[in-house]
N, C-alpha and C positions, 0 to 999 in steps of 0.2 A: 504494500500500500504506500502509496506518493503522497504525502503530505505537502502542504504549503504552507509557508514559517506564518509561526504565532507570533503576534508582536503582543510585548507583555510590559509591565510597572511595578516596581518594587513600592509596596505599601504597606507600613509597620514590619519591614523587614521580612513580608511576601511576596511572591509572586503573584500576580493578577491580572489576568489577561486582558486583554483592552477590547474583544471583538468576542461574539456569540461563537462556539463551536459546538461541531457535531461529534463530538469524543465521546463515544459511550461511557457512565458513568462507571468509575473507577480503575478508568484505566488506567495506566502507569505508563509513563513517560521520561525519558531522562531529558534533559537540558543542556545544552552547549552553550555557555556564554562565545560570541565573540566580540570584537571591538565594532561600535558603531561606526559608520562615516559620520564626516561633520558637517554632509549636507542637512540643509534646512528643509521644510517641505515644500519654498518655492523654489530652491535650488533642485530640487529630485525632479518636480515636475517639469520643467526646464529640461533637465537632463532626458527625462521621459520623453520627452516631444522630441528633441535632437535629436533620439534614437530611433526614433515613429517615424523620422523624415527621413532619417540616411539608408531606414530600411528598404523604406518606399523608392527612393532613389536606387540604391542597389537592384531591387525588382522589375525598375522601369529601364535598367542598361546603361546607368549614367554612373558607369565605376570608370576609375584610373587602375593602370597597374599598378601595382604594389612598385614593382622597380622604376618606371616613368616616374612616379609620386616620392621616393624617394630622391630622385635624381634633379626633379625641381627643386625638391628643396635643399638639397645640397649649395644649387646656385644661388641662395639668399643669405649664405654666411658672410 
């Protein structure tokens, strides 16, 4: 089974999920903390649309090569 991350809050030294889940009750779960990024959540969304557009753009046949795209930018040092 594929899960999709809980996003959760520490409250009196709890975990506390932020959002409704369908976890059958009592199930057992372990926890990974990792490091957040220090985007914000207009910076996420921003970065979300960025990546909504480049994909679209990818889809639609408007890529560089990898080596061309390199190789321009070599010439701007």
């Amino acid at each position: 089974m594929t899960m999709r991350p809980l996003r959760a809050h520490v409250h009196n030294g709890r975990l506390v999920l932020d959002e409704p889940t369908d976890l059958p009750e009592g199930e057992v779960f372990y926890l990974q903390p990792v490091e957040a990024d220090e985007l914000d959540d207009d910076e996420r969304a921003r970065l979300h649309e960025a990546l909504r557009v480049s994909i679209e753009q990818m889809r639609s046949g408007q890529t560089l090569d990898a080596a061309e795209a390199l190789a321009e930018l070599r010439t701007h040092r």
